[in-house]
GUROMAR-96448 format. One record per residue (C-alpha): residue in one letter; x, y, z; residue number from 1. Coordinates in nm, 3 decimals, padded with zeros to 5 digits. Layout:
// GUROMAR-96448
site rest=A u=X v=Y w=Z nr=NUM
...
// end
This chain:
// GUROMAR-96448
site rest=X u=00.000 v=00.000 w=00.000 nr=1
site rest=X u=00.164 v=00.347 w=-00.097 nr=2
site rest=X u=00.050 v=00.663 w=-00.003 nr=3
site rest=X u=-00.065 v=00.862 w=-00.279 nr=4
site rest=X u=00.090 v=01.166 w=-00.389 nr=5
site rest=X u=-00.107 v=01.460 w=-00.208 nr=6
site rest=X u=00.042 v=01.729 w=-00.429 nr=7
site rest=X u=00.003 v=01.662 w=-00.823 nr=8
site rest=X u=00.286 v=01.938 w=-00.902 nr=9
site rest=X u=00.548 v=01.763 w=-00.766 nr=10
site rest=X u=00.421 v=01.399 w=-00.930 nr=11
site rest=X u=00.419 v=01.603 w=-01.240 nr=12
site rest=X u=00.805 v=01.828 w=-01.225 nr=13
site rest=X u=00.930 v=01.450 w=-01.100 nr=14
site rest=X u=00.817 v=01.284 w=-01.392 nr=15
site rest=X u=01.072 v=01.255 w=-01.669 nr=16
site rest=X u=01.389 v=01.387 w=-01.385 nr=17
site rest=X u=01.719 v=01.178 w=-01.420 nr=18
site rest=X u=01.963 v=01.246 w=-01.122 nr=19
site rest=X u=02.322 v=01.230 w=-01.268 nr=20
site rest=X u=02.557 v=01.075 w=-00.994 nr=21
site rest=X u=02.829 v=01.275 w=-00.872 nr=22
site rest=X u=03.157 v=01.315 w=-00.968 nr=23
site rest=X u=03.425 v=01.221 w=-00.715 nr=24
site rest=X u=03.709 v=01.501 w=-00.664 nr=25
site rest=X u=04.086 v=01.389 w=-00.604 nr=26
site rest=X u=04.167 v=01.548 w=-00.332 nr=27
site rest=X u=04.486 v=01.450 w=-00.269 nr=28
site rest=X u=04.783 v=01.673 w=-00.313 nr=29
site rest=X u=04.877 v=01.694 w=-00.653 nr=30
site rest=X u=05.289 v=01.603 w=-00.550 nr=31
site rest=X u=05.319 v=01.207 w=-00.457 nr=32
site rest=X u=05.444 v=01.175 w=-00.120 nr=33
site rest=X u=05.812 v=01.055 w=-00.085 nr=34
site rest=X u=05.754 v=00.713 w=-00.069 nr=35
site rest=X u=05.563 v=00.661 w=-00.394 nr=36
site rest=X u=05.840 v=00.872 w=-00.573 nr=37
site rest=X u=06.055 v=00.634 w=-00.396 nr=38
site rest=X u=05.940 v=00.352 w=-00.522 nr=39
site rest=X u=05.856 v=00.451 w=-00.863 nr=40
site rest=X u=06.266 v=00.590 w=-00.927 nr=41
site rest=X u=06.462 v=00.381 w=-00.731 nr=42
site rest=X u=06.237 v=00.015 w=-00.677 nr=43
site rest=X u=06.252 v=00.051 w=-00.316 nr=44
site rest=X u=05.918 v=00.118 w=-00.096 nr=45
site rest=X u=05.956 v=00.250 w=00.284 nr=46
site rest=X u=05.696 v=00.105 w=00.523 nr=47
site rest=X u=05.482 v=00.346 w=00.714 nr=48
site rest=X u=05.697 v=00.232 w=01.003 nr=49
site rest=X u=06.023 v=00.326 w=00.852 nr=50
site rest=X u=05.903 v=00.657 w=00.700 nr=51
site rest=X u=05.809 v=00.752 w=01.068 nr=52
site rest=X u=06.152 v=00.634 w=01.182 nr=53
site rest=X u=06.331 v=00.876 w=00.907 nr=54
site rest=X u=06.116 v=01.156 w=01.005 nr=55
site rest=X u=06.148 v=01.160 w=01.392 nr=56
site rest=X u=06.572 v=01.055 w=01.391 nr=57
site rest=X u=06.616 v=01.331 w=01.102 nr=58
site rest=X u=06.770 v=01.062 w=00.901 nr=59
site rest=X u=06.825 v=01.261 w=00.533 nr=60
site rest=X u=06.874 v=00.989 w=00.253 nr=61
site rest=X u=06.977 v=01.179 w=-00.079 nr=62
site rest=X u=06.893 v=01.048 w=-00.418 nr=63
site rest=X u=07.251 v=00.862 w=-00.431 nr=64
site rest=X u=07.242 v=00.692 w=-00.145 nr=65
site rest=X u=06.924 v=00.538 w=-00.219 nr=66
site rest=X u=07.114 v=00.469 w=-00.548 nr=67
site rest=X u=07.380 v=00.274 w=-00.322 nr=68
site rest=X u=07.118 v=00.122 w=-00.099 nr=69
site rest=X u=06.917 v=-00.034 w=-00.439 nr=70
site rest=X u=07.228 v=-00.148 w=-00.527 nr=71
site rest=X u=07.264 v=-00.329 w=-00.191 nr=72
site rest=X u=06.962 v=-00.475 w=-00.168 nr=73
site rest=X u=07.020 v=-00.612 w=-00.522 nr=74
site rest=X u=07.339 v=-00.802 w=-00.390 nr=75
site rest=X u=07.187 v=-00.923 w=-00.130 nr=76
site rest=X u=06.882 v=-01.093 w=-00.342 nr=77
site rest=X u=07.174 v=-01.239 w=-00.559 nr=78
site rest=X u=07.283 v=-01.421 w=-00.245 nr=79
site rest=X u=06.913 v=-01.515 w=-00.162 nr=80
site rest=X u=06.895 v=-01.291 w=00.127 nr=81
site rest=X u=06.519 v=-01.224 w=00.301 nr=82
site rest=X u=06.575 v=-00.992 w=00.507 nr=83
site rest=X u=06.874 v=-00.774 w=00.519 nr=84
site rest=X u=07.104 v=-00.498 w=00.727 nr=85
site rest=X u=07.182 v=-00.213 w=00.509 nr=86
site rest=X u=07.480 v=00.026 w=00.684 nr=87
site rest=X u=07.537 v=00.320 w=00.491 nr=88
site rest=X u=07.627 v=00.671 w=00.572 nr=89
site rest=X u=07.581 v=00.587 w=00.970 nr=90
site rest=X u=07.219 v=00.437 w=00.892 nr=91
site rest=X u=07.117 v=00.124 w=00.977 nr=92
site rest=X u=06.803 v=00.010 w=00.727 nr=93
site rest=X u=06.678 v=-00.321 w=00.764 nr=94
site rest=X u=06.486 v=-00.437 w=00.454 nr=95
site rest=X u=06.269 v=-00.678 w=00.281 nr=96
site rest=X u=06.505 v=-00.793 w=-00.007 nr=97
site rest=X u=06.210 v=-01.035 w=-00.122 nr=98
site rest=X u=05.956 v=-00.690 w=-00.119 nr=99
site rest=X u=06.217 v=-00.433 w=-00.148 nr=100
site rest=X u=06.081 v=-00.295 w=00.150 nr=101
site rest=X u=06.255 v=-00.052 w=00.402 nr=102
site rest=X u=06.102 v=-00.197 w=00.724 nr=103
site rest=X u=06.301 v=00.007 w=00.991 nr=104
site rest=X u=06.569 v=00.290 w=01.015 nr=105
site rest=X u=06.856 v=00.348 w=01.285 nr=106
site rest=X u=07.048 v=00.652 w=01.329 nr=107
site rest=X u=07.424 v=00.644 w=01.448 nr=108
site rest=X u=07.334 v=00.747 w=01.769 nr=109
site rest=X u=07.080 v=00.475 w=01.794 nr=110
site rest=X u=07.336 v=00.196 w=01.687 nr=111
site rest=X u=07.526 v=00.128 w=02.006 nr=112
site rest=X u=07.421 v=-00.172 w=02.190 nr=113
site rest=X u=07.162 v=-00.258 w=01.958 nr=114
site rest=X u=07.069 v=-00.544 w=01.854 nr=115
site rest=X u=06.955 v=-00.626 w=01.506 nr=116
site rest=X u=06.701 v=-00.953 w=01.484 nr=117
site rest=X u=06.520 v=-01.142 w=01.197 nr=118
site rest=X u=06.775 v=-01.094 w=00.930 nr=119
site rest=X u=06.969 v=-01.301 w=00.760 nr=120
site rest=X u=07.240 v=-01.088 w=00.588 nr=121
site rest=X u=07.409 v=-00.762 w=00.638 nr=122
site rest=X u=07.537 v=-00.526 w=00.376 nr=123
site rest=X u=07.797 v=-00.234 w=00.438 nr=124
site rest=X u=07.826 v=00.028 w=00.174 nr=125
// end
């Protein structure tokens, strides 16, 4: 049982009326965020975890020594390494050679007495 219409006007201006769906915006900045570029230029990814690490130890990687850390991670998948220590420039990185993953980053001030677990190789650039 439906209730009928009590005004005819709007029966009548509803008649014939297509809704057209809205379009969804993008908004997103328009620069990729660090990691993406990352990824995209040098075949590495950082993990959430390890982009916080970078950002609150102010560890600054430039362009060439991700260059040197690709290049790391690729010797260490030619040895069948899983998971791997990466030292360069006083950084520790420890990485997914199977994902080419950054998991975690250690400053040189974090690196005495530490202990690194869960990997099975360890590269020094």
């Amino acid at each position: 049982m439906s209730d009928p219409i009590v005004n005819p006007r709007v029966h009548e201006l509803l008649q014939g009326t297509t809704v057209a769906p809205q379009q969804r915006r993008d908004t997103r900045a328009a620069e990729k965020p660090f990691a993406k570029v990352l990824e995209e230029q040098q075949g590495l990814r950082l993990s959430g975890h390890a982009e916080t690490r970078l950002r609150s130890r102010g560890i600054e990687l430039n362009g060439e020594d991700w260059a040197r850390i690709r290049e790391g991670v690729d010797r260490a998948a030619s040895k069948g390494s899983r998971e791997s220590l990466i030292l360069v420039n006083d950084v520790a990185l420890v990485v997914s050679v199977k994902n080419r993953t950054v998991i975690t980053a250690v400053a040189k001030e974090q690196l005495r007495e530490n202990v690194f677990t869960n990997i099975d190789s360890a590269v020094i650039l």
